[in-house]
DOTORTI-454073 format. One record per atom (N, C-alpha, C): x, y, z. Coordinates in steps of 0.02 Angstrom, whole numbers, plus 50000, padded with zeros to 5 digits. Example, Ala and Ser with C-alpha at 12.3 -4.5 7.8 and 13.67 -1.06 7.14 Angstrom:
2
506604971650390
506154977550390
506604983550390
506424988850354
506844994750357
506455000250394
//
This chain:
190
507735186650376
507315192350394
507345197450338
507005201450301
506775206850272
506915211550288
507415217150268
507385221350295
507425227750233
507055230850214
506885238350186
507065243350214
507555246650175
508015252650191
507485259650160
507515258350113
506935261450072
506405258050027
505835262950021
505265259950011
505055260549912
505435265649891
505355266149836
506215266249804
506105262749744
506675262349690
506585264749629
506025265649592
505955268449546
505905262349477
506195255149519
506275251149461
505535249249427
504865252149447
504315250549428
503935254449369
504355261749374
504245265849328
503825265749277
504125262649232
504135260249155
503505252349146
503155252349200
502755246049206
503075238749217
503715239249228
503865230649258
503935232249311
504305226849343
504265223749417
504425218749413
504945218149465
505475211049505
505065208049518
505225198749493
505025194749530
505495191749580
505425187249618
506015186749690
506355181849676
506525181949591
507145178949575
507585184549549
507525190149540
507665195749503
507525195449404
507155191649389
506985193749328
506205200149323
506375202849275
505725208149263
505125205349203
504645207449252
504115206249213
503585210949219
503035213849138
502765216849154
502175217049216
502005224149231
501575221449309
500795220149290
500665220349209
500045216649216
500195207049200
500475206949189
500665198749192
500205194849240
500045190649211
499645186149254
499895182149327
500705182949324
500995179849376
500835186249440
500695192349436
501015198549460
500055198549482
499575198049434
499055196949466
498715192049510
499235186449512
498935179549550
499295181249648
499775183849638
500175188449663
499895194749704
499685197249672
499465205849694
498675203149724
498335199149713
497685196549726
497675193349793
498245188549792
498365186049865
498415191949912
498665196649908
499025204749935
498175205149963
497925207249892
497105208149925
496875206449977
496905198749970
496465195550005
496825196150095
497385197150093
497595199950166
497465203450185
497445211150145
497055216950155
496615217150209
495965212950164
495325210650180
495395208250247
495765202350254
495645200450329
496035205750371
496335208750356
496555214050411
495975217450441
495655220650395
494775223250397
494465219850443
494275212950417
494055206550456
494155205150545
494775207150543
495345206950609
494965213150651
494805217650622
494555224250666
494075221050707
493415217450674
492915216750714
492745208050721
493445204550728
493425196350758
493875197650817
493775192450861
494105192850920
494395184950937
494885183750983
494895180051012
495205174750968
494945166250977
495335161750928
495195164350833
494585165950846
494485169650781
495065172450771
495165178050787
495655182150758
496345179550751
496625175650810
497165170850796
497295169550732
496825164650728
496575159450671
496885164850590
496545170150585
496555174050528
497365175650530
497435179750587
498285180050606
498705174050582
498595168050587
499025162550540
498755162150471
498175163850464
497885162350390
498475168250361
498675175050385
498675180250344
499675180650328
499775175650389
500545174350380
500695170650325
500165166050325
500235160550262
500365162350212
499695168250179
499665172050142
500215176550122
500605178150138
501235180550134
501735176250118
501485169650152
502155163250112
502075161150045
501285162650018
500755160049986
501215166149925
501135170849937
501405177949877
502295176649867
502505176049945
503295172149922
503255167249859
502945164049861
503015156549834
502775158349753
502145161049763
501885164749676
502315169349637
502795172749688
503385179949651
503805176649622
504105167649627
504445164549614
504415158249579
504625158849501
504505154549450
504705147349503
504415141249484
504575136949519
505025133949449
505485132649453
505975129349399
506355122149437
506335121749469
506605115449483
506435109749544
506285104149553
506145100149639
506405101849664
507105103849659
507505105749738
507555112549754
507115116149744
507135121749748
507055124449812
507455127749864
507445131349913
507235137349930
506605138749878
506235144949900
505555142949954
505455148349986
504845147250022
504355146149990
504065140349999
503595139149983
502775136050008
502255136449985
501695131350044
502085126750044
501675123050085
501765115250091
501245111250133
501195105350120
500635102850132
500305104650201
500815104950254
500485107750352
500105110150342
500185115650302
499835123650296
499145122650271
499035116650233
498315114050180
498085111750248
498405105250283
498385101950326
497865106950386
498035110650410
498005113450455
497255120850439
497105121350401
496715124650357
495955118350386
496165114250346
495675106650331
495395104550400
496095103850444
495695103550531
495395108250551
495505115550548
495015118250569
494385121150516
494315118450471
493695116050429
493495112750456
493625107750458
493285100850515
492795102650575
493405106850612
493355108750678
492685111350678
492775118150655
492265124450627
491605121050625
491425117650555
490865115550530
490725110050572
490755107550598
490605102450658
490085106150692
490265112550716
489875115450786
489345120350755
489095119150656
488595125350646
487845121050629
487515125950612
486785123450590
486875118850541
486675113950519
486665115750438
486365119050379
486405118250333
486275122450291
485685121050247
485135125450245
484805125650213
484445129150165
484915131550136
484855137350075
485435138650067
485695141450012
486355146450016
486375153150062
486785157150064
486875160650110
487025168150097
486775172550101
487165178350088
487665180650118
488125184850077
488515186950104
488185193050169
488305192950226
488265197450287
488215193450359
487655196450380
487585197150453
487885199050508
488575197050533
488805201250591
489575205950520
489855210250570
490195214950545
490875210650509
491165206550556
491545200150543
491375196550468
490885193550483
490725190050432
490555191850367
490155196250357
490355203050281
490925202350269
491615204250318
492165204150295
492525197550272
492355194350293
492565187950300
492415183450227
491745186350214
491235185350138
491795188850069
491995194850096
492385197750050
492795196450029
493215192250082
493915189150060
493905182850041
493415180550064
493415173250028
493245174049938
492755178649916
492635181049868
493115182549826
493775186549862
494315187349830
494855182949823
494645176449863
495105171849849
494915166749815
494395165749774
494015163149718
494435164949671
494355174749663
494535175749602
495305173949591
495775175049648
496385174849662
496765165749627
496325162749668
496045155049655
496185152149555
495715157349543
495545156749473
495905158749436
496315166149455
497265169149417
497715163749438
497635161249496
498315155949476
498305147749451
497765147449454
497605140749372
497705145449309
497675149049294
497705153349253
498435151749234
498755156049292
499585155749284
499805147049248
499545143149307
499805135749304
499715133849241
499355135449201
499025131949140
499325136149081
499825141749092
500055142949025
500925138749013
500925139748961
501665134348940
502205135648935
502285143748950
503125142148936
503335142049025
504135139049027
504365135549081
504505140849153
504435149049127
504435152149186
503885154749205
503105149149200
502495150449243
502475144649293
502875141149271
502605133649332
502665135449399
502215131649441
502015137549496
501985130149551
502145128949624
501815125549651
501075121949648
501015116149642
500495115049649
499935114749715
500365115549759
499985117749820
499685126049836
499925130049797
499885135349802
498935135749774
498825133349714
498255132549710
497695129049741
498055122449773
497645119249820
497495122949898
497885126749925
497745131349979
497335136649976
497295140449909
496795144049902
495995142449911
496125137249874
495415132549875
495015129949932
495645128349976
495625125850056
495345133250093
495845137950091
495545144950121
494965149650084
494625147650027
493935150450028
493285145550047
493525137150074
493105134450100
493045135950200
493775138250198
493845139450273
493595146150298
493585150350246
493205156850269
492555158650259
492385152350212
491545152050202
491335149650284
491555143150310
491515140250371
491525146550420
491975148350418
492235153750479
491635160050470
491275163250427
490995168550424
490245164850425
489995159750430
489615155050479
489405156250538
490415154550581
490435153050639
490225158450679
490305165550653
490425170850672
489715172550690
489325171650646
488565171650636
488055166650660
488555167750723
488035163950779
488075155250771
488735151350759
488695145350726
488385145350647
487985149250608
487635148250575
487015149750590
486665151850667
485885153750671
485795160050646
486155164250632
486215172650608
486355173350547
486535167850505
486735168750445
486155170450391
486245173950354
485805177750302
485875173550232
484855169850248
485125166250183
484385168650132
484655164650070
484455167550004
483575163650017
483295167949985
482315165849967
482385165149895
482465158349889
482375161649795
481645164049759
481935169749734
481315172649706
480935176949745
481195176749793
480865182249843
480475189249821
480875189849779
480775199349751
480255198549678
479995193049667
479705192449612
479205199149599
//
C-alpha cells in the first residue's frame, strides 16, 4: 500500500525527478514523458467518468487502475526477467481485447470515419484515446533508444495500443451503438 506523509519534497526543484527505482532523471526525459502522458490520459477518463454511467463507467474504473499499473511499470527501468516490479501483463491486454470484441459486436458498422463527438461521454472518451496515441508513440520512443536503462516492458506498449482501439469502440458504444456517431463528409466544406 502507498502511503504519503507529505506531498512535496523539494527533490524536483532543480528539474529531475525519481524514478521508482530511486535513480534521478531529468523531468523532460522521454521516460518521464511516456510516464506523465499515461497520467494524462487518466485525467481524461476521470472527465469521461462524469458523464458515463453504469458498466461503462466500471469498465473505465478498471481501464484507469490499469493505467496506474501501466505508469508503475514505465517509472521503472526494466533491467532484468525476474524482475518483481509491477508490471502489465498479458490479463490486462487480454481483457481490454474481450471487451473490444464484446463492444464492437453490438455497433453499426462503419461507414466513413468518425469524428470526434456526439454524446458528452464520447468527446471525452475521443480525447483520451487521442492522448493515448500520443502516449503510445513516447513509449516506442522510449523502447527504441539504446542505452540499458530505457528497456521498458514490452507489453506496456502493446496495451496502449489495445486501449486506444478500446476507447475508439467504447465512444461508439456510447453514441447510440454507433447510430449517433458523427461522421466525416469528405470535402464537405469545399
Amino acid at each position: 500500500m502507498v502511503k504519503l506523509d507529505k506531498i512535496y519534497t523539494r527533490g524536483g526543484d532543480n528539474g529531475e525527478t525519481s524514478l521508482g527505482d530511486g535513480s534521478r532523471i531529468l523531468k523532460y526525459d522521454v521516460r518521464v514523458e511516456a510516464y506523465g502522458t499515461v497520467d494524462e490520459i487518466n485525467a481524461h477518463l476521470g472527465v469521461a467518468r462524469l458523464y458515463c454511467e453504469g458498466e461503462i463507467d466500471a469498465m473505465i474504473g478498471r481501464i484507469q487502475n490499469d493505467l496506474f499499473d501501466l505508469g508503475a511499470d514505465l517509472c521503472r527501468p526494466m533491467l532484468d526477467k525476474n524482475n518483481k516490479d509491477l508490471r502489465i501483463v498479458q490479463s490486462q491486454i487480454d481483457r481490454l481485447e474481450d471487451e473490444i470484441d464484446s463492444i464492437n459486436g453490438e455497433l453499426s458498422p462503419l461507414t466513413s470515419f468518425i469524428l470526434p463527438g456526439g454524446s458528452s461521454c464520447a468527446a471525452h472518451l475521443h480525447v483520451a484515446r487521442t492522448v493515448t496515441r500520443r502516449a503510445e508513440r513516447i513509449t516506442v520512443k522510449l523502447a527504441n533508444k539504446n542505452p540499458k536503462n530505457t528497456r521498458i516492458n514490452k507489453l506496456a506498449t502493446i496495451y496502449l495500443n489495445r486501449l486506444s482501439d478500446h476507447l475508439f469502440v467504447l465512444s461508439r458504444k456510447v453514441n447510440n451503438n454507433g447510430r449517433t456517431d458523427v461522421l466525416w463528409v469528405p470535402g464537405k466544406n469545399r
